[in-house]
C-alpha positions as CSV (number, residue, x, y, z in Angstrom):
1,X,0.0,0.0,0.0
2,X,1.5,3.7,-0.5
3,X,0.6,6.5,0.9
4,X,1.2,9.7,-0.2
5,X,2.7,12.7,2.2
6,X,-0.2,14.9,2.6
7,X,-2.8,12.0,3.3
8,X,-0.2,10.7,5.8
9,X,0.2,14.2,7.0
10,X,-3.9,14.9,7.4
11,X,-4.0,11.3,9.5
12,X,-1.3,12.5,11.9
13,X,-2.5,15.9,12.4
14,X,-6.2,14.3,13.1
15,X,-4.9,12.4,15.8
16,X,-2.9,14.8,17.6
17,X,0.6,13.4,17.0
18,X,1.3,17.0,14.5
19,X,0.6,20.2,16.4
20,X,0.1,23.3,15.3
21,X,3.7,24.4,16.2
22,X,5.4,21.6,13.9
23,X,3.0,22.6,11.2
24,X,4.1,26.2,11.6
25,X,7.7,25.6,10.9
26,X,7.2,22.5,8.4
27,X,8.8,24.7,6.0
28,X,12.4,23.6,8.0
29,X,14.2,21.3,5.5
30,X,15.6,18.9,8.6
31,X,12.3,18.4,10.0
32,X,11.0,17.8,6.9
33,X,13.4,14.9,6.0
34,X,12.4,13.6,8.8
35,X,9.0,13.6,8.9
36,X,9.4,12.3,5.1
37,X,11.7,8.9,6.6
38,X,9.1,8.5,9.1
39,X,6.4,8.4,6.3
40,X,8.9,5.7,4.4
41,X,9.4,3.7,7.6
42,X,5.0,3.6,8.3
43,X,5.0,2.9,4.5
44,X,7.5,-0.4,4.6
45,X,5.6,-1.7,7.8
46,X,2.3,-1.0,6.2
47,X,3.4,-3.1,3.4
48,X,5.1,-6.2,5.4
49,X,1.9,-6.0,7.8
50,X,0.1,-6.8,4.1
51,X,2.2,-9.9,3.4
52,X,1.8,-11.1,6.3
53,X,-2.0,-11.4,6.0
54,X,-1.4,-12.7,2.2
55,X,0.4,-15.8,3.3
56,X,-1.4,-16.1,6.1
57,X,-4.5,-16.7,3.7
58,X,-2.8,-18.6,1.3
59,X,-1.5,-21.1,4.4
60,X,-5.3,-20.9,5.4
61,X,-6.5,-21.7,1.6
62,X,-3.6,-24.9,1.5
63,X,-4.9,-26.0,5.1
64,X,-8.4,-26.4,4.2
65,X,-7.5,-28.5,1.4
66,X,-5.8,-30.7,3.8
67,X,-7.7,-30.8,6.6
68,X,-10.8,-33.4,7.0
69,X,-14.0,-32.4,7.8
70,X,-16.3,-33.7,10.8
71,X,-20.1,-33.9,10.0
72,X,-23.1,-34.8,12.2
73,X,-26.6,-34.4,11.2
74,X,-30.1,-36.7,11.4
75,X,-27.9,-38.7,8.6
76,X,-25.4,-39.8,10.8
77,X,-21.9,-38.9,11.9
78,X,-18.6,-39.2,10.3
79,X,-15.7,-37.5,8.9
80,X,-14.9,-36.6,5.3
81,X,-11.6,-35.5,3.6
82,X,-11.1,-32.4,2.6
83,X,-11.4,-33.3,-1.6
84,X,-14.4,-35.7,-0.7
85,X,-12.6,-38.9,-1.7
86,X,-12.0,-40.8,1.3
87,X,-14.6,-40.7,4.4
88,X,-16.0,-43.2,6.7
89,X,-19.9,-42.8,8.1
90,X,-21.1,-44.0,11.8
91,X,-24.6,-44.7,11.4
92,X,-27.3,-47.1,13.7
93,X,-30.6,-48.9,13.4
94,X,-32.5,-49.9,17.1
95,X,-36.0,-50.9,16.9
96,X,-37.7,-51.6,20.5
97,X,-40.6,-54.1,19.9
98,X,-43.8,-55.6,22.1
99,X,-45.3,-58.5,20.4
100,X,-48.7,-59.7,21.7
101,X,-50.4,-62.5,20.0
102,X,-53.9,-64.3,20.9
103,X,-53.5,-66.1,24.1
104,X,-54.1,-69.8,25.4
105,X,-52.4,-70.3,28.6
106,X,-49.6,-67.9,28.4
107,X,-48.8,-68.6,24.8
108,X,-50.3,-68.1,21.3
109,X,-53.6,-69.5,19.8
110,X,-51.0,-71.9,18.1
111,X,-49.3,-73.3,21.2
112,X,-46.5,-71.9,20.3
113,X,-46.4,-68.2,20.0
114,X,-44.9,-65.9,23.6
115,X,-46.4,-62.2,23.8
116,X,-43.1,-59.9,25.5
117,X,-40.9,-57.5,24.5
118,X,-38.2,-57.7,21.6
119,X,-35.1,-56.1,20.6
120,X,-35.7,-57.0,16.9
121,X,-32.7,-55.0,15.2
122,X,-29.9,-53.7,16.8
123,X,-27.5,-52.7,14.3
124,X,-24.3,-50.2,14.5
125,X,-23.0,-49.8,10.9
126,X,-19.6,-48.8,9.6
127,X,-19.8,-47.4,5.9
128,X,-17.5,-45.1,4.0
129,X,-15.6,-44.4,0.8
130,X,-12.0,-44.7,-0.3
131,X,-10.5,-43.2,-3.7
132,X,-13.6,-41.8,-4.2
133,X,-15.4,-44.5,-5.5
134,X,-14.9,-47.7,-3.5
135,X,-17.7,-47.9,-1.0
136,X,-18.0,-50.2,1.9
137,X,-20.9,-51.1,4.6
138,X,-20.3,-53.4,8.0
139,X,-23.5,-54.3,9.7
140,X,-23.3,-56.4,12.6
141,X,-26.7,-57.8,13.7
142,X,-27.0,-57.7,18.3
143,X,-31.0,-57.7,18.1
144,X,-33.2,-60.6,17.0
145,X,-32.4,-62.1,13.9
146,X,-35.0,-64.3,12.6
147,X,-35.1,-66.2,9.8
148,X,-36.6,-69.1,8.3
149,X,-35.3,-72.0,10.3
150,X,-33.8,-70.3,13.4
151,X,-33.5,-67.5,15.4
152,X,-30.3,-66.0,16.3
153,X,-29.1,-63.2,18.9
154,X,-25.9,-62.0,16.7
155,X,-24.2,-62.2,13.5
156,X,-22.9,-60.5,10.6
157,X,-25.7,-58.6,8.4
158,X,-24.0,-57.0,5.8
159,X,-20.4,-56.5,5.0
160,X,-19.4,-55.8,1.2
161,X,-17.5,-53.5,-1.1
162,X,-19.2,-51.9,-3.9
163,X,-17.0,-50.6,-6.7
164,X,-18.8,-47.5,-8.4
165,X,-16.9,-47.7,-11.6
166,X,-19.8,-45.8,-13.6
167,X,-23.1,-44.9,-12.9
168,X,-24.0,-47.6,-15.3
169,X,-21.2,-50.3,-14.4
170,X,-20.6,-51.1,-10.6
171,X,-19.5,-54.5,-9.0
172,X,-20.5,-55.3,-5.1
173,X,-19.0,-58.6,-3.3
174,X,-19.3,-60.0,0.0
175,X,-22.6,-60.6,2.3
176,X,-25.7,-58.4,1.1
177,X,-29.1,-58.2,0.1
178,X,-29.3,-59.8,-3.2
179,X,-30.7,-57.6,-5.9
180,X,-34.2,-59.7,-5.7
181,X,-37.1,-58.7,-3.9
182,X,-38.6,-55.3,-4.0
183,X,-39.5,-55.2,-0.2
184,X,-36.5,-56.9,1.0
185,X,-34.2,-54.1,-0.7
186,X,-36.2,-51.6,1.2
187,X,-33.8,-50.5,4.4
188,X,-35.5,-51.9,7.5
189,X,-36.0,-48.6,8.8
190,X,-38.5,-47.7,6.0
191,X,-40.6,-50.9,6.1
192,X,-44.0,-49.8,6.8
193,X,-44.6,-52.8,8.7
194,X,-43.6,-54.0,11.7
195,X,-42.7,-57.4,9.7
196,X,-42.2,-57.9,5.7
197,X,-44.5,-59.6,3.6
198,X,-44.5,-63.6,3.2
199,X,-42.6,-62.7,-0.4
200,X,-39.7,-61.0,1.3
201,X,-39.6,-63.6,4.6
202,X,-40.6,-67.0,3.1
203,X,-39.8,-67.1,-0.6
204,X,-37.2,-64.6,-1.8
205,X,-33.6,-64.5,-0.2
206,X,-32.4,-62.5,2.5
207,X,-29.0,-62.0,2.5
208,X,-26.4,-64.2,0.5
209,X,-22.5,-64.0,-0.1
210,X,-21.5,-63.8,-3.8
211,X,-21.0,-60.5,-6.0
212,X,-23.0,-59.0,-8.3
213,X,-22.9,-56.4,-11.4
214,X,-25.4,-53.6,-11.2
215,X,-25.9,-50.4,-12.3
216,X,-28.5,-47.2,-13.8
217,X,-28.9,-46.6,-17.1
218,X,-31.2,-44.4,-19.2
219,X,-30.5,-41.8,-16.9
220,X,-31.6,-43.6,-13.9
221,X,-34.8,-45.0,-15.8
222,X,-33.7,-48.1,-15.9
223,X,-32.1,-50.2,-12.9
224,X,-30.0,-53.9,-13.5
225,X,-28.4,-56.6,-11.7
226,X,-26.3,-60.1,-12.3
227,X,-24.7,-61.9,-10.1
228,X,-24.1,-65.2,-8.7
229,X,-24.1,-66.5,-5.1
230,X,-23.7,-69.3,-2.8
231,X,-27.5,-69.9,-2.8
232,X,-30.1,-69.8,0.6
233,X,-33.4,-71.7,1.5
234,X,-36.6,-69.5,0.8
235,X,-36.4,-66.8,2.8
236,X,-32.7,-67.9,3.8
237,X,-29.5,-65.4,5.3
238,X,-26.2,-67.2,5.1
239,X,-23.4,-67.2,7.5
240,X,-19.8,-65.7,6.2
241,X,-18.2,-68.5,6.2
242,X,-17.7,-70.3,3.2
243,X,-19.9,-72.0,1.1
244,X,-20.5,-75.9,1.3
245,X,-22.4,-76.2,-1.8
246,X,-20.6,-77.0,-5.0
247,X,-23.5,-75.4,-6.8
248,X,-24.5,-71.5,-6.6
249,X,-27.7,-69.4,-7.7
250,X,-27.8,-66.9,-9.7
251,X,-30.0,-63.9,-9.9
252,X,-30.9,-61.4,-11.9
253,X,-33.3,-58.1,-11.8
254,X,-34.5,-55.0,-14.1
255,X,-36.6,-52.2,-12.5
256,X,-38.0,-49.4,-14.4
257,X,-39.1,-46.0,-13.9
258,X,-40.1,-44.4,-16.8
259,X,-41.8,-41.3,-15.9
260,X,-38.6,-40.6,-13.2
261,X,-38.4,-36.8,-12.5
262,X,-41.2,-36.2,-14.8
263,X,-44.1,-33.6,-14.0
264,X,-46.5,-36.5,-15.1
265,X,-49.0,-38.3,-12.1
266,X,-47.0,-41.4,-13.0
267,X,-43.4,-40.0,-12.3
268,X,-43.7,-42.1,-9.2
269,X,-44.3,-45.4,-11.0
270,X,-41.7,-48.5,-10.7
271,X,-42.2,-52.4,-11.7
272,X,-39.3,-54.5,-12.7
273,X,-38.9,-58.4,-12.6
274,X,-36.5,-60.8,-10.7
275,X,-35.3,-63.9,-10.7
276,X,-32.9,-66.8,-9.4
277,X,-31.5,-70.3,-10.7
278,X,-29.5,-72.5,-8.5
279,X,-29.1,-76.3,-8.4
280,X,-29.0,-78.3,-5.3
281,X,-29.1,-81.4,-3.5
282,X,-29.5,-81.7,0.3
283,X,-29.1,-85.1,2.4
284,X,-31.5,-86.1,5.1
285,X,-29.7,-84.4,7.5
286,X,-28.8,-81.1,5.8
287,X,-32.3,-80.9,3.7
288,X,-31.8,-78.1,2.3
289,X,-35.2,-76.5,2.5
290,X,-37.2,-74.4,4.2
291,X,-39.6,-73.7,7.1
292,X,-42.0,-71.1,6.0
293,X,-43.2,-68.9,9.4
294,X,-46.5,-67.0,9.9
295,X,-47.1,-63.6,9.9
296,X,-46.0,-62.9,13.5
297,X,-42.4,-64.5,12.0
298,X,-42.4,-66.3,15.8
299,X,-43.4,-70.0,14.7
300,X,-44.0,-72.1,11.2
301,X,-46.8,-73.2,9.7
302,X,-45.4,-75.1,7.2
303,X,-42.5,-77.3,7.0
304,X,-41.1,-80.2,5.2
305,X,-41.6,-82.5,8.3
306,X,-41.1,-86.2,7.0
307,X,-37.4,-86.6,7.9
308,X,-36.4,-88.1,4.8
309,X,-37.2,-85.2,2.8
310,X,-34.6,-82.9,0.8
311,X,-33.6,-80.8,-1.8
312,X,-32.9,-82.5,-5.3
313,X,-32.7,-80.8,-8.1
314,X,-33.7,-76.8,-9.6
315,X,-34.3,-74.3,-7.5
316,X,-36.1,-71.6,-9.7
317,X,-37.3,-68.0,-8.4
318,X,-39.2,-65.6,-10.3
319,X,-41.0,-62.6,-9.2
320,X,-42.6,-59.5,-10.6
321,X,-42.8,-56.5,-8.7
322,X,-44.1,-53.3,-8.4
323,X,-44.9,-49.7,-6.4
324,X,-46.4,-46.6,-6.8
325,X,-46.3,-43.3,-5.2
326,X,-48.1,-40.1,-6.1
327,X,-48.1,-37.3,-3.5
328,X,-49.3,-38.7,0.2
329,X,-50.5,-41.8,-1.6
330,X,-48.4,-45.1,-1.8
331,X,-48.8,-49.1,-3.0
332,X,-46.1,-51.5,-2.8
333,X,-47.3,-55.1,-4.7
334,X,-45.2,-57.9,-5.7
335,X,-45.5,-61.6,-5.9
336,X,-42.7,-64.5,-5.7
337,X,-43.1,-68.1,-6.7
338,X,-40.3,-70.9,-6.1
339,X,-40.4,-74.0,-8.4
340,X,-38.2,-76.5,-5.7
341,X,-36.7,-80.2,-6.7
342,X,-36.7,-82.2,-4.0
343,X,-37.2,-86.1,-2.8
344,X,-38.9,-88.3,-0.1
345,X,-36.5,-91.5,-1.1
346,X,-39.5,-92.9,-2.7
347,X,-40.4,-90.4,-5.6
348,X,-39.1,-87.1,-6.5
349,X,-41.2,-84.2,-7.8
350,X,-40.9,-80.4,-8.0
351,X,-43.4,-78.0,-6.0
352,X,-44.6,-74.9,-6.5
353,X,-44.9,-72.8,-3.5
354,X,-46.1,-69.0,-4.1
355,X,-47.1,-65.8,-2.0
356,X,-48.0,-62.3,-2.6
357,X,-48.6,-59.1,-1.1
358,X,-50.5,-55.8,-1.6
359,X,-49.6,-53.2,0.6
360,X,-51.2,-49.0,0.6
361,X,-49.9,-46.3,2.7
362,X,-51.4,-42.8,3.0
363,X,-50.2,-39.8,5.2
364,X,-52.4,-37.8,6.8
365,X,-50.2,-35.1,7.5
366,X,-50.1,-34.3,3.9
367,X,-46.2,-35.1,3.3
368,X,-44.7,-37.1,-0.1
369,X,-44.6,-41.0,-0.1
370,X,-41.6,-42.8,-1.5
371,X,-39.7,-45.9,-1.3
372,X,-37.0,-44.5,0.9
373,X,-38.7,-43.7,4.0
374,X,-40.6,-40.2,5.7
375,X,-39.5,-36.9,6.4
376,X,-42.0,-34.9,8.3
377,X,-43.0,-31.4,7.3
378,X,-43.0,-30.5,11.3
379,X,-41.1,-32.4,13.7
380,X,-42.8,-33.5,16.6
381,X,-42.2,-31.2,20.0
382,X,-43.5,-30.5,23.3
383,X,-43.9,-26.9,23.0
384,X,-46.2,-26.7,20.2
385,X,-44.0,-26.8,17.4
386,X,-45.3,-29.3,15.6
387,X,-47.2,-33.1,15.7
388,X,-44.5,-34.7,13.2
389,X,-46.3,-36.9,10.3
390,X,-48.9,-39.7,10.5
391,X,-49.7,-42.6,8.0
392,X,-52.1,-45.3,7.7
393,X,-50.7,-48.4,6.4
394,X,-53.3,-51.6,5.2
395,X,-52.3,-54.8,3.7
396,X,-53.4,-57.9,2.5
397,X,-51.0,-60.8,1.8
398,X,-51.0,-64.8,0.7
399,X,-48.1,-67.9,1.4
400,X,-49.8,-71.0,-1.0
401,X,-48.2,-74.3,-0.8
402,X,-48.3,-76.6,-3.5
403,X,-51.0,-79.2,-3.0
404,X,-48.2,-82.2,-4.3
405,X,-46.1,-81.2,-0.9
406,X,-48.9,-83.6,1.2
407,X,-49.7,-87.3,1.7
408,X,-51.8,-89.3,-0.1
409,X,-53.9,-91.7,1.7
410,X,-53.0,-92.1,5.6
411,X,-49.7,-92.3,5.7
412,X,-47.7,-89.6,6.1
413,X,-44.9,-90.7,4.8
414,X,-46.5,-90.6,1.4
415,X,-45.7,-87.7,0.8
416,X,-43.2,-84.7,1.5
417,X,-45.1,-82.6,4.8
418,X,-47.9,-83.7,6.7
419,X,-51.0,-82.0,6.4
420,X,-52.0,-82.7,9.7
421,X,-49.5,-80.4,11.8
422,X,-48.5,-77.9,8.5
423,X,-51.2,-76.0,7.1
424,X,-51.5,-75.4,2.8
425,X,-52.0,-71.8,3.1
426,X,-51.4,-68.4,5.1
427,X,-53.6,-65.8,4.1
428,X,-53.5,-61.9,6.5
429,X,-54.9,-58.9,6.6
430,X,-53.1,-56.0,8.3
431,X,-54.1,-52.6,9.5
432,X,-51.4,-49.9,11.5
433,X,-50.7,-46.5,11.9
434,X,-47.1,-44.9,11.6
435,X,-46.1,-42.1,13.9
436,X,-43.0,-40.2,12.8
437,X,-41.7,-37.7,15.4
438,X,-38.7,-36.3,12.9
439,X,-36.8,-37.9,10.4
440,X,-35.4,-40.7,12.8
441,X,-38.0,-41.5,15.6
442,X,-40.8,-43.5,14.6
443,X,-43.7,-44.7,16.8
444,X,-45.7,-48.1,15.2
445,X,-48.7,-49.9,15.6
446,X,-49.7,-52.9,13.8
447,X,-52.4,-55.6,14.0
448,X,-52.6,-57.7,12.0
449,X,-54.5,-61.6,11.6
450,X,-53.8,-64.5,9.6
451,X,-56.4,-68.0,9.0
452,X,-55.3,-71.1,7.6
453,X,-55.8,-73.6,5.8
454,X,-55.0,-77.3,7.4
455,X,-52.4,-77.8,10.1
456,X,-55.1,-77.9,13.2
457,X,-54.7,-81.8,13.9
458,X,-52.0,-84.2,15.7
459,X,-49.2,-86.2,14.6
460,X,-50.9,-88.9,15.7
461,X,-54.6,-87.3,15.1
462,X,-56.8,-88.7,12.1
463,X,-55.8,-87.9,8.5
464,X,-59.9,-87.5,7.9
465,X,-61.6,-84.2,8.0
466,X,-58.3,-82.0,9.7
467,X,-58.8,-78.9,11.5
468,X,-57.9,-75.5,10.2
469,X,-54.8,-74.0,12.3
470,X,-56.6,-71.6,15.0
471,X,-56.1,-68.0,13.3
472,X,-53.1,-65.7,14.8
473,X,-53.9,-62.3,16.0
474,X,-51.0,-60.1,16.5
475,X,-50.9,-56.9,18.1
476,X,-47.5,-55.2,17.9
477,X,-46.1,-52.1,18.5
478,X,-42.1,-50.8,18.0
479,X,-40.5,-47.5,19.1
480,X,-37.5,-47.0,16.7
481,X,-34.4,-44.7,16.2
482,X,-32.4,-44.7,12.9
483,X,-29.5,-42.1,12.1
């Protein structure tokens, strides 16, 4: 900066350091060279005081491209580097349940079923990015795991790395949801039931370890998946350890949204297809199928109970999905249908077990459905600043098994399940309402009740004129907190 004598000389006499006297005799040649160094000496200091704050900016510009940055929001917490590229994510899932079923002597209506309270998911995750386009998710499971044949207090839900070569081209391995079900590759958070449908828990795979090839084309239109797996039972997860099957499934899925980002009343349309090929054979003491559980996901009401039973041949999946959301308004529908090889020792055959679901949502509070959870317009708070959002869920939903499954004559052993104690069809009707406080409390209620068809008798009862399975009448409610 330069400064030029009389603006230097106006400052100094404004703030008292030139009197009047020194003005007076300015005209003195000695005291003018001096005043004219001093005005040099303020000059250079001005100037170094200058660079000073240059670099120091410049150091502050290079230490901001350095330095990572720490976010926490309702999306979690985690820290970021400072070009985006590398960044790991804390993130949690814990969902408090109480399950009351119909009662008979302290249990269910079944014999079987225990009304209490439930930790069903407790799940910490780990996810984050390296070089920018190598993602990676750890999910271990500390709540309830159910699945098909046993219930388990721990384990390993997800752990995978998904490569995100191009929008269009990416490649994830290691233990996830396979690209299959509609419902099932909704986050459990978002469900907007206490429990998935019988296509998601009975017929379509949970989780499997393989590695896949997905990707968005079409500008997003247009969703895909391949990939190949070590293959679960209907409704199966798989441990992470490897696999003992020498033959693997294979799956493969396109979904569709055509009217995406559109301005047209079907810009919230999606349908797709799915399906899965594997080859097995089980033994009778590794069968290799499954147990398919009610409603309340607490007992079965179908299994493959003559011992000698077991897998034997194709195992083919297929299932057409579908949703729909349009404003406050949304419909979730798919259905599932397993074509299963499989022998009694006697005679071999292939079955063909099947279930659907049709599922409506609508929120009161007049904020926008979607696949990918609720954000309330007000959150909910105890000084009047809002009621967050509330939704009415209703579905209706069918498990059929294949009439072929069950004896012929009187002897159970006939055939592959005895009608007797497994029933030949689920069918439920469900009602709830969904309470979210902000964007990561949610308050549910469900009820929900399921008839059947069969499965009411003894193993030693009469094969003549068997009772229906006394209906199950759940009543269930979950406090939950996702971040």
């Amino acid at each position: 900066m330069q400064f030029k004598f009389t603006k230097f000389a106006t400052v100094l006499i404004a703030s008292g350091i030139i009197s009047l006297p020194i003005a007076a005799r300015a005209n003195d040649s000695s005291e003018l060279e001096e005043l004219r160094a001093l005005v040099q000496q303020l000059d250079q200091q001005v100037k170094v005081l200058a660079r000073q704050g240059e670099i120091s900016s410049e150091e502050a510009v290079a230490a901001k491209k350095t330095t990572p940055v720490v976010k926490a929001s309702e999306n979690g917490f985690g820290i970021e580097s400072a070009d985006g590229k590398n960044s790991i994510r804390f993130k949690g899932l814990l969902q408090i349940d109480n399950r009351n079923f119909s009662n008979v002597n302290g249990l269910g209506s079944d014999g079987k079923n225990i009304s209490g309270f439930d930790f069903r998911r407790i799940r910490p995750t780990i996810e984050g990015t390296v070089f920018g386009k190598y993602d990676f998710r750890f999910t271990p499971e500390f709540g309830e795991a159910k699945t098909t044949s046993t219930i388990s207090t721990s384990g390993i839900v997800d752990a995978y790395i998904d490569a995100r070569f191009q929008p269009s081209f990416k490649v994830r391995a290691g233990k996830f949801k396979p690209f299959v079900g509609l419902e099932r590759l909704q986050s459990g958070s978002d469900i907007k039931f206490i429990e998935r449908s019988y296509v998601s828990n009975n017929i379509l795979p949970n989780r499997d370890l393989g590695a896949a090839i997905h990707g968005d084309v079409l500008e997003g239109k247009i969703n895909y998946s391949v990939g190949i797996y070590n293959g679960v039972v209907d409704g199966g997860d798989i441990t992470t350890v490897q696999d003992t099957n020498v033959d693997k499934e294979y799956a493969a899925r396109v979904f569709a949204t055509p009217f995406k980002d559109s301005d047209s009343a079907l810009a919230g349309l999606g349908f797709g297809l799915a399906a899965t090929h594997g080859n097995f054979k089980g033994t009778s003491t590794a069968s290799g199928l499954p147990a398919y559980k009610t409603a309340g996901q607490q007992s079965s009401f179908f299994a493959y109970t003559n011992t000698s039973v077991f897998a034997n041949g194709a195992r083919d999946r297929i299932s057409p999905q579908a949703y729909y959301y349009n404003g406050p308004f949304g419909v979730i529908t798919e259905y599932a249908r397993v074509s299963q090889g499989l022998t009694n020792g006697t005679k071999s055959d292939k079955l063909d077990n099947d279930a659907w679901q049709i599922a409506g949502s609508y929120l009161l509070t007049g904020e926008d459905a979607s696949f990918k959870g609720v954000k309330p317009k007000q959150v909910f708070s105890t000084d009047g600043g809002g009621w967050g959002a509330w939704e009415l869920v209703a579905r209706y939903q069918e498990n059929n098994i294949d009439s072929k499954a069950f004896q012929t004559g009187s002897s159970a052993n006939t055939g592959f399940a005895d009608q007797r104690i497994n029933a030949s069809s689920a069918k439920s009707w469900a009602t709830g309402v969904n309470w979210y406080l902000n964007q990561n409390v949610k308050v549910v209620l469900n009820y929900e009740q399921t008839s059947f068809k069969g499965g009411g008798g003894t193993a030693t009862g009469s094969f003549v004129n068997i009772a229906d399975r006394p209906d199950e009448k759940t009543l269930f409610t979950r406090i939950q907190l996702s971040y």
